[in-house]
N, C-alpha and C positions, 0 to 999 in steps of 0.2 A: 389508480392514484396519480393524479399530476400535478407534480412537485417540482417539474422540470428543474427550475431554476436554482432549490434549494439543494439538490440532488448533488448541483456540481460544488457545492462548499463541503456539503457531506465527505462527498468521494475523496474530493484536494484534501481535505482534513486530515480525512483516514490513511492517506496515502503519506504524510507528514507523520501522521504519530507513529504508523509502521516503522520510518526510518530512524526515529526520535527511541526505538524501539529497544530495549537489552539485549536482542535477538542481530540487531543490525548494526546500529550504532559503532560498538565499539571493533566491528570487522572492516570497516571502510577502509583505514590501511590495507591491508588483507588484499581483500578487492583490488585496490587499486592495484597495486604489484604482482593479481597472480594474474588480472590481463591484461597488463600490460606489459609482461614479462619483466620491468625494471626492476630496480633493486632498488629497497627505501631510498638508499644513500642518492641514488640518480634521481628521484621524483626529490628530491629534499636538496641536491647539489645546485649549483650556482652555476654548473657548467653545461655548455651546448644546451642551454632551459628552450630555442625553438624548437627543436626536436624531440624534447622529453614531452616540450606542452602538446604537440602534434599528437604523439603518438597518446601520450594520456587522453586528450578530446576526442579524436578517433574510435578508440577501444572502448570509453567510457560511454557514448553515442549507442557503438553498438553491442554492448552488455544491456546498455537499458534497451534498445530495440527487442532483442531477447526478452527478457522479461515481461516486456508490454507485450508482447505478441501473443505469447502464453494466456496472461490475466485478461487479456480482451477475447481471448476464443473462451477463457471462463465463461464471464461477460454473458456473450452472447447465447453459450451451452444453459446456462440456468435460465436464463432469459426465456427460452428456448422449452424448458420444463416447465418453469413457469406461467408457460400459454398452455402446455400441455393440460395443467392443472386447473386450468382457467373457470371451471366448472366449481374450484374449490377455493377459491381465489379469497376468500374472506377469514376461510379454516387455514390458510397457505400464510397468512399475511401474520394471522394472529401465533401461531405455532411458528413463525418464523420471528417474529417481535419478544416472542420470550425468550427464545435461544438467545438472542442479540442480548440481552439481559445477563443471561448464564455467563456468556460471553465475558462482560464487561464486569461480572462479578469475581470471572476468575479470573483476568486478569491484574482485579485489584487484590487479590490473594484471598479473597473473602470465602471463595467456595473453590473446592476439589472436585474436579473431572478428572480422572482417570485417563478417559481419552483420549486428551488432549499434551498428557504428558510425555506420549512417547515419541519421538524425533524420525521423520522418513525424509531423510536426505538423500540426496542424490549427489555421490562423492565421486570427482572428479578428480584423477592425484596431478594429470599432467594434462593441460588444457592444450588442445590442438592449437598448430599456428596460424595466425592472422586473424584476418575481422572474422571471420565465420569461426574461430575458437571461439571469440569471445560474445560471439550472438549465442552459440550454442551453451556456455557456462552462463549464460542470463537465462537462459531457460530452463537449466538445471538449476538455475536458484528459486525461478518460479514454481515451476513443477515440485521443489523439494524443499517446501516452506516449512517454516520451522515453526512450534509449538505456541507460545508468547506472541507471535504475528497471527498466525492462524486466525483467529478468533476473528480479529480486525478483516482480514482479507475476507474471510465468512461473513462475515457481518452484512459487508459488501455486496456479494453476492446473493445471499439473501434479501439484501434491497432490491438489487437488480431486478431477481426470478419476479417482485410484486409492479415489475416496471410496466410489462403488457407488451412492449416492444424489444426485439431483439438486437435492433442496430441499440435504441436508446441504452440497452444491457451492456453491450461492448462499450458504448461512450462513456458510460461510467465508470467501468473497471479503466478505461485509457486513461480517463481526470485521475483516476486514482493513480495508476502508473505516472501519472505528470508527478503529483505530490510526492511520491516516492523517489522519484529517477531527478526532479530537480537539485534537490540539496544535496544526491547523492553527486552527482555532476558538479559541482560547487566545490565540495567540499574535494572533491578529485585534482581541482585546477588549485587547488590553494590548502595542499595538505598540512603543513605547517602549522597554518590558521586554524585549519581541523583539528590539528593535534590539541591544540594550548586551550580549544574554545571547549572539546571533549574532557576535558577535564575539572572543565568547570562545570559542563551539565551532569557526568555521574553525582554530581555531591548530589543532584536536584534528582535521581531516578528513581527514587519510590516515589516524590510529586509526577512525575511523568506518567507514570504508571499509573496511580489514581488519578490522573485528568483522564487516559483512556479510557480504563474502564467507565469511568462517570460521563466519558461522550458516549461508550456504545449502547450503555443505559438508556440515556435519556432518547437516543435513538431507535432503541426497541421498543420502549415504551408511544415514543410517537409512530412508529410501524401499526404497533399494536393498536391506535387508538386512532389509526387513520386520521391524524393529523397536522400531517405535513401539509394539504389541503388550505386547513385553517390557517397556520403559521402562516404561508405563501400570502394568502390575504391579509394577514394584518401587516406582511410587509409592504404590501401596495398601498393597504391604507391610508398608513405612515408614511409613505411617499418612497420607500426603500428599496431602490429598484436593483435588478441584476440583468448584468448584459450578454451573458451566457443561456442558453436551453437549451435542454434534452431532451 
């Protein structure tokens, strides 16, 4: 399937709604203070703020390195099965395009998985010090994803596994990690702003929540129906070009 170009909206997308996530969202304070060791008061104070921003850009840099590290050896691991499977590659696509569905329906609370409900995190009480604590706590967040994200990261990855190429597998889990790690990085330099703007998106999180699911949908279903192919083309048609490929 070569969808290169669409692939990278997908990923950036899905990497966005993650964060936009009830799972993530409202931990971002959290985050930011347990690596950067500050205290609210210091990332929110008016005092010595070059050295709070420092160490917050620093830390926050390498939290997401952490976690992109992990989701890009996903990436490439499914990627990687997905050639294995390559014999089956049409059974692989369509059994993967309905999950994507399942997915998107339980995220919008419509159907019960079981499976999916029970939480393997990987708890951290005191995070080692310096940059490599906090590479190492982004990969315990990768590695110990949580329920309500899952779906979405899976999603992904089962894109990936129908990609044929292995690097192309890791670049898309990385677009995905960009979509994730940027706002999370944003919202780290300018928590304040995070704060007053978080409160205005919980009013909006069951919308959030069925846009998800209604993208992972309409994304298994183009999995399933091999697709993305067409799509791709009527966007050149249209003259709708993308300056990225996978």
């Amino acid at each position: 399937m070569e969808a290169g170009h669409l692939s990278v909206f997908v990923a950036f997308s899905a990497g966005l709604l993650s964060f936009v996530s009830p799972c993530v969202l409202p931990l971002v304070p959290s985050f930011v203070t347990y690596i950067t060791g500050l205290t609210f008061e210091d990332i929110t104070s008016s005092k010595d703020r070059a050295r709070v921003r420092f160490i917050t850009i620093t830390n926050s840099l390498t939290f997401i390195a952490g976690f992109t590290t992990v989701f890009v050896l996903f990436g490439g691991s499914a990627t990687y099965i997905g050639k294995i499977l390559l014999t089956y590659q049409d059974i692989v696509q369509k059994v993967g395009g309905v999950l994507i569905v399942l997915f998107g329906l339980y995220i919008m609370g419509v159907l019960k998985l079981d499976f999916l409900t029970s939480e393997k995190k990987i708890h951290i009480e005191h995070k080692p010090a310096g940059y490599f604590g906090s590479f190492v706590v982004g990969m315990a967040f990768a590695a110990g994803w949580t329920p309500c994200v899952g779906p979405i990261l899976g999603s992904i990855l089962l894109y990936a596994s129908t990609t044929g190429s292995v690097a192309k597998g890791m670049g898309l889990l990385a677009v995905y990690s960009l979509g994730l790690g940027l706002p999370l990085f944003i919202s780290s330099l300018a928590i304040n702003s995070f704060i007053s703007t978080f409160k205005v998106i919980t009013k909006y999180m069951r919308w959030i929540t069925i846009t998800s699911g209604s993208f992972l949908i309409i994304i298994g279903v183009m999995i399933f129906t091999n697709s993305f192919t067409l799509l791709t083309a009527w966007f050149q048609q249209h003259g709708i070009g993308w300056s990225i490929e996978l």
